[in-house]
MARBA-3410 file (N, C-alpha, C, O; in Angstrom, 1 decimal):
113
-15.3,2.2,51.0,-15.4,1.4,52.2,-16.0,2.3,53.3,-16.9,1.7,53.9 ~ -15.5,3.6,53.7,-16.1,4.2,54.5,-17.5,4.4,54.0,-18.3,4.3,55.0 ~ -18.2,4.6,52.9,-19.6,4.4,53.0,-20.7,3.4,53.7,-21.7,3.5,54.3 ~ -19.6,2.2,53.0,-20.3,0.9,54.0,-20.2,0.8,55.1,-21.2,0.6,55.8 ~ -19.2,0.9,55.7,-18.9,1.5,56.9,-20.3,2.3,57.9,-20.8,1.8,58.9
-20.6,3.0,57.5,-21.5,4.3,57.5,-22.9,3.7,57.9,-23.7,3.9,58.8 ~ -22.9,2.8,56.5,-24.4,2.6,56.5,-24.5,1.4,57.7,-25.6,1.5,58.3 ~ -23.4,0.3,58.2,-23.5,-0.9,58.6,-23.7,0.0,60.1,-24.5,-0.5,60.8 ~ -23.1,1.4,60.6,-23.3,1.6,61.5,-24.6,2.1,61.4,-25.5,1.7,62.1 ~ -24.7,3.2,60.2,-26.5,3.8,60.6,-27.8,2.1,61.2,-28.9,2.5,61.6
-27.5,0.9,61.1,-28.2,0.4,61.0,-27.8,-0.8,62.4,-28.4,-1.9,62.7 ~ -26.5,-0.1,63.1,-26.4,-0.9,64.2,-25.2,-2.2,64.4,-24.8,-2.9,65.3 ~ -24.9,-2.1,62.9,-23.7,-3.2,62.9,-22.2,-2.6,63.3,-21.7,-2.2,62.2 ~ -21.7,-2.4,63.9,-20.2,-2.1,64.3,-18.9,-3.2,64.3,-19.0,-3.9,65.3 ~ -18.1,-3.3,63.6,-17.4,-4.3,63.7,-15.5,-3.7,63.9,-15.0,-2.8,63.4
-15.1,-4.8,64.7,-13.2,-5.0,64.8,-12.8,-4.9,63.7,-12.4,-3.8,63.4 ~ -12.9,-5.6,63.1,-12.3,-5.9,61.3,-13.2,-6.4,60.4,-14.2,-7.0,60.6 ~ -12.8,-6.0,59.5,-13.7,-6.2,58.1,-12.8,-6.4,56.7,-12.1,-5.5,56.4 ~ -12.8,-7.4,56.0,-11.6,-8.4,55.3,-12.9,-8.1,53.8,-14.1,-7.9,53.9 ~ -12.3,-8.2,52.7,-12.7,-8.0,51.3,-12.4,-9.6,51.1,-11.3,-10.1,51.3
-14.0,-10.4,50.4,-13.3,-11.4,49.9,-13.4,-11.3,48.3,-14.3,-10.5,48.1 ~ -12.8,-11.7,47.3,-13.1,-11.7,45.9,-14.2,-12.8,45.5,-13.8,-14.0,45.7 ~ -15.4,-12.7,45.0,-15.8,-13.5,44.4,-15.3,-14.4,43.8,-15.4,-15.6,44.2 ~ -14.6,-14.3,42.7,-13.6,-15.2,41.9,-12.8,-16.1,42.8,-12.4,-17.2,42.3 ~ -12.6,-15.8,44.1,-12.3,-16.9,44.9,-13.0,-18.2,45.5,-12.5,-19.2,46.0
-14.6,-17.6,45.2,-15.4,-18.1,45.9,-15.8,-19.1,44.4,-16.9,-19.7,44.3 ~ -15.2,-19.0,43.8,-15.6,-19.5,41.9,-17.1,-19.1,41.6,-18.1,-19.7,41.3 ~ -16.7,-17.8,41.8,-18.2,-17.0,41.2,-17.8,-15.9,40.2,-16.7,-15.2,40.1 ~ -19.3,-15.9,39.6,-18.8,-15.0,38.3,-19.9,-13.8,39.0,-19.9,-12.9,38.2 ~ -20.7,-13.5,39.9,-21.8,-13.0,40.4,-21.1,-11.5,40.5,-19.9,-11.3,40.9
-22.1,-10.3,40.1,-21.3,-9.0,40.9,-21.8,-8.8,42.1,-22.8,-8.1,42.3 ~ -21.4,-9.1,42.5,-21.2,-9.0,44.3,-20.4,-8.7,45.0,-19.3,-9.2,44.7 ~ -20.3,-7.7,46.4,-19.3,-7.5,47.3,-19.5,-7.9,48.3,-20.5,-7.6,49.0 ~ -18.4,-9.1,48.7,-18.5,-9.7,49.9,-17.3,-9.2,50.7,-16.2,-9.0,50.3 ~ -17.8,-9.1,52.4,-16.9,-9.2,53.2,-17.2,-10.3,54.1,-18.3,-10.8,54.4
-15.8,-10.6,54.8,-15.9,-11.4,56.1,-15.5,-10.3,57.4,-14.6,-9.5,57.4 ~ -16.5,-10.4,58.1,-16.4,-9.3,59.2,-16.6,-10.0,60.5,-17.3,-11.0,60.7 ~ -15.4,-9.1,61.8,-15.7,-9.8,63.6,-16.3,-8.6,63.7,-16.0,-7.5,63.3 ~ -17.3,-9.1,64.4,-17.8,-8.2,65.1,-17.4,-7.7,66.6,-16.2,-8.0,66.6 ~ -17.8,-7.0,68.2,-17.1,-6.6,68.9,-16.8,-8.3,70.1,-16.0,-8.8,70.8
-18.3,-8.5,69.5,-18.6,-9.6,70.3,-17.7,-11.2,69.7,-18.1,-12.4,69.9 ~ -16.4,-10.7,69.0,-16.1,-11.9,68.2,-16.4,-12.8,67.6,-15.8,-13.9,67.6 ~ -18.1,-12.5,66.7,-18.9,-12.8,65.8,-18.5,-12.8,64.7,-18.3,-11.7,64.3 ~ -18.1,-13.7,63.8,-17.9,-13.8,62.7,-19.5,-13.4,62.0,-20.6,-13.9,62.3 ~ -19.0,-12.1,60.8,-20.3,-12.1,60.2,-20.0,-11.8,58.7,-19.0,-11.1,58.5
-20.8,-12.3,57.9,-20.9,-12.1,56.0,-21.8,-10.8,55.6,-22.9,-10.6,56.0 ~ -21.2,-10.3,54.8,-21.7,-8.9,54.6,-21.7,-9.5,52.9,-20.7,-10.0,52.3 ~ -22.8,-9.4,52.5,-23.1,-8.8,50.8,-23.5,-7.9,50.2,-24.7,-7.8,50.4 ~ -23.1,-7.2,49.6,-23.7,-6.0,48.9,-23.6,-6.1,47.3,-22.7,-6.1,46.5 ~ -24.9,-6.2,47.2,-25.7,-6.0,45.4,-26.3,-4.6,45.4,-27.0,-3.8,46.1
-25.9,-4.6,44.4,-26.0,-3.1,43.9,-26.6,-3.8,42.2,-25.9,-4.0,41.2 ~ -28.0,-4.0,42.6,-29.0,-4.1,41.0,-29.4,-3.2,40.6,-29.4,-2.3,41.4 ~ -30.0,-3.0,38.9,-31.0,-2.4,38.9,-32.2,-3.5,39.1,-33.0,-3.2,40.0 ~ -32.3,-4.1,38.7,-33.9,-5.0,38.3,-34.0,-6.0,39.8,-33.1,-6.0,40.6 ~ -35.2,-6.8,39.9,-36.1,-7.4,41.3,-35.0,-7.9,42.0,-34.1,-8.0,41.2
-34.8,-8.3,43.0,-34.4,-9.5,43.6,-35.1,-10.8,43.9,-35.2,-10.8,45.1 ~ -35.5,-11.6,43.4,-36.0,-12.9,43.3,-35.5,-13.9,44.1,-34.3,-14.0,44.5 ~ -36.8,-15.0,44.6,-36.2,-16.0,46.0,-35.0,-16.6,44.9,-33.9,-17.0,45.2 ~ -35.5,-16.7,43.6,-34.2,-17.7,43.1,-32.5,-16.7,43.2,-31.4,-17.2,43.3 ~ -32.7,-15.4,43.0,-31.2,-15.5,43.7,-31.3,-15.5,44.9,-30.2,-15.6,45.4
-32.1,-15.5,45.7,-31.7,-15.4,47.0,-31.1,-17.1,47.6,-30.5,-17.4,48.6 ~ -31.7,-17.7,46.5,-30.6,-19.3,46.5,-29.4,-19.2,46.4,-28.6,-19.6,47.3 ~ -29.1,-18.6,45.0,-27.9,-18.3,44.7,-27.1,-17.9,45.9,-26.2,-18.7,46.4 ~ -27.2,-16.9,46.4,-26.6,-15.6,47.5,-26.8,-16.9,48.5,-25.6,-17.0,48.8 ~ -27.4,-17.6,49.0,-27.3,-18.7,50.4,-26.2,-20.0,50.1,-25.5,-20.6,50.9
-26.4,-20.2,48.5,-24.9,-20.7,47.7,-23.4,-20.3,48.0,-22.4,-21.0,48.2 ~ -23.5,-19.1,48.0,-22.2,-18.7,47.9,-22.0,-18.2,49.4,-21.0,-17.6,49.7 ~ -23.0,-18.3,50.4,-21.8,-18.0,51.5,-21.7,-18.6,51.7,-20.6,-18.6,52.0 ~ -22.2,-20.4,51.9,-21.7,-21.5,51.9,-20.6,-22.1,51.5,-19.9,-22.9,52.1 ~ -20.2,-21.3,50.0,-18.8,-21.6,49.7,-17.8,-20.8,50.9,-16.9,-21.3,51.6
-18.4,-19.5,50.8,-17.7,-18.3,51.7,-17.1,-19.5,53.2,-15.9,-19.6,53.7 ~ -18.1,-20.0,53.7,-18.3,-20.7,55.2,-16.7,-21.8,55.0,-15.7,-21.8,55.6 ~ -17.1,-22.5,53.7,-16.2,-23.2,53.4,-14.4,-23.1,53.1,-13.6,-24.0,53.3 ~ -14.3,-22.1,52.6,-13.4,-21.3,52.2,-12.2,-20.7,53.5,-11.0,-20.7,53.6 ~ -13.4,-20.2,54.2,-12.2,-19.8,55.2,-12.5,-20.3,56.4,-12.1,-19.8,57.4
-13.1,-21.2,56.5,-13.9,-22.1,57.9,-14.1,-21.3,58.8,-13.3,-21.1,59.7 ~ -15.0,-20.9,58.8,-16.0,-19.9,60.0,-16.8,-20.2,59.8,-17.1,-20.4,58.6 ~ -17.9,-20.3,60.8,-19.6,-20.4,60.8,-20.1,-19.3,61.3,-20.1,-18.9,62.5 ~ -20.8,-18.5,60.1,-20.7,-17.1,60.4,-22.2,-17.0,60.8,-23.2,-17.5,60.2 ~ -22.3,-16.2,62.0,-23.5,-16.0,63.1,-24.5,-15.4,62.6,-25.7,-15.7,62.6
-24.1,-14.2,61.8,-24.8,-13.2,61.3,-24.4,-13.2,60.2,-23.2,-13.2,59.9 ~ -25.9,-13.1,59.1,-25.6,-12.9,57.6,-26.3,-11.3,57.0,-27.4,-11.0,57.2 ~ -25.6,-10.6,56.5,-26.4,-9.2,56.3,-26.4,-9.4,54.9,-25.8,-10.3,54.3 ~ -27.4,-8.5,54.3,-27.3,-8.3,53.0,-28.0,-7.2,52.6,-29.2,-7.0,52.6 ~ -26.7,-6.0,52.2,-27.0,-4.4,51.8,-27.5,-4.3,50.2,-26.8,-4.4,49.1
-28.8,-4.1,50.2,-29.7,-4.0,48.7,-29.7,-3.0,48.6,-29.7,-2.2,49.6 ~ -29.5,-2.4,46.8,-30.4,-1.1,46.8,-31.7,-1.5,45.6,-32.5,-0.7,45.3 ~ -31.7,-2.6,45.1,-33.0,-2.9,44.5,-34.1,-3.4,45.4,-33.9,-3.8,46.6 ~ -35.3,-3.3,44.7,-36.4,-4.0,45.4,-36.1,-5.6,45.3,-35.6,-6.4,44.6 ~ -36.9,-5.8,46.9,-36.6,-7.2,47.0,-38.0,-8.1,47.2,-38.8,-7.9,48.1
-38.1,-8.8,46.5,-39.6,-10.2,46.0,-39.6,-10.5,47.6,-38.7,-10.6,48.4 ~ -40.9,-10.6,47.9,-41.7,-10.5,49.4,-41.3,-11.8,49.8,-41.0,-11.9,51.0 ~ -41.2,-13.5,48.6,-41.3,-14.2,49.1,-39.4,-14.6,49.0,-39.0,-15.6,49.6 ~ -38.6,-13.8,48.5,-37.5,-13.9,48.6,-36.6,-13.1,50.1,-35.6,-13.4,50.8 ~ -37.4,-11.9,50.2,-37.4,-11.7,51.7,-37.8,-12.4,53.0,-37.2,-12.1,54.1
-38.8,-13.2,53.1,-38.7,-13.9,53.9,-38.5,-15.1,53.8,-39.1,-15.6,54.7 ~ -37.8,-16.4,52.7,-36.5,-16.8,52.8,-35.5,-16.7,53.4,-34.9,-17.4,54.2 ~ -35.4,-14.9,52.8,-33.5,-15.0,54.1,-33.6,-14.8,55.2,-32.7,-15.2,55.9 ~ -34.8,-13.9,55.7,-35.4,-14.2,56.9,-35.4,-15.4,57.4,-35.0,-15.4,58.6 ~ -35.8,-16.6,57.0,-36.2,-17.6,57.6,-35.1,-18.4,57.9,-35.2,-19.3,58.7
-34.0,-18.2,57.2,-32.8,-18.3,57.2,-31.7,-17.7,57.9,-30.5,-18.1,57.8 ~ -31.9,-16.7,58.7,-31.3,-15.5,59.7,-30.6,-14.9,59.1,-29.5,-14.7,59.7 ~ -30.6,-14.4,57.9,-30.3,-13.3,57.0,-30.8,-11.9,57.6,-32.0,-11.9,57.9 ~ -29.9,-10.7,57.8,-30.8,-9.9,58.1,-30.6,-8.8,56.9,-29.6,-8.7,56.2 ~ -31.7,-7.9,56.7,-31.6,-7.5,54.7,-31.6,-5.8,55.5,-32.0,-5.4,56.6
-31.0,-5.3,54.7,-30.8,-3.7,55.2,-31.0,-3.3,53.3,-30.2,-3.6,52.5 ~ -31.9,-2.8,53.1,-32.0,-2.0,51.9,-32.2,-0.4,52.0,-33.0,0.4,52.5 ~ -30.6,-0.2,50.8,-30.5,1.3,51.0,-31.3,1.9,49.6,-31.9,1.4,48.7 ~ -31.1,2.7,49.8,-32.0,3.9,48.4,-30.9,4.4,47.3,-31.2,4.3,46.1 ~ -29.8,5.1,47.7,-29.3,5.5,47.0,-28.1,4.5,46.2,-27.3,5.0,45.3
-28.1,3.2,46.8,-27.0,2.6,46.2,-25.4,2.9,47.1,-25.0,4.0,47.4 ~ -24.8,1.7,47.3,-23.4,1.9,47.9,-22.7,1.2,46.7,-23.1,0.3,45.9 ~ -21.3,2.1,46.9,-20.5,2.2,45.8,-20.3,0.5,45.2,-19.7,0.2,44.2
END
């Protein structure tokens, strides 16, 4: 946790609390780490972290716009800010998708836990 931590600040995100959701809650079988996070400004925001080896593709990046929608639904919040911590390469036209979508993408190098 403190790594994510770490990295959400090296990149400017600071938050109040930060809550672990289980996928399996979300009725996903995806490996994925999601949190629901306030930010200072009492921003509800979705944090995902994929940890691939192989592309990221716009078609998951459907998937991944899927499931915070369940996320949205689940615990009713309309969350302001969407991040998503990569350590794989990410498909140009799948990056600006979530762009275009206000996803904002922080891709790390070495992989978080």
């Amino acid at each position: 946790m403190k790594k994510i931590v770490d990295v959400l600040g090296e990149n400017g995100f600071v938050f109040k609390s930060l809550v672990k959701v289980e996928p399996s809650s979300l009725r996903s079988r995806q490996k994925v780490k999601i949190f629901s996070a306030v930010d200072e400004k009492s921003f509800y925001n979705a944090i995902f972290i994929l940890n691939n080896k192989s592309r990221f593709l716009r078609g998951s990046a459907i998937k991944l716009m899927e499931l915070e929608e369940r996320l949205e639904i689940a615990y009713k919040h309309s969350y302001r800010v969407k991040i998503l911590l990569i350590s794989s390469p990410v498909c140009s036209l799948a990056k600006k998708f979530l762009k275009e979508n206000r996803w904002k993408i922080v891709e790390v190098q070495n992989g978080i836990v």
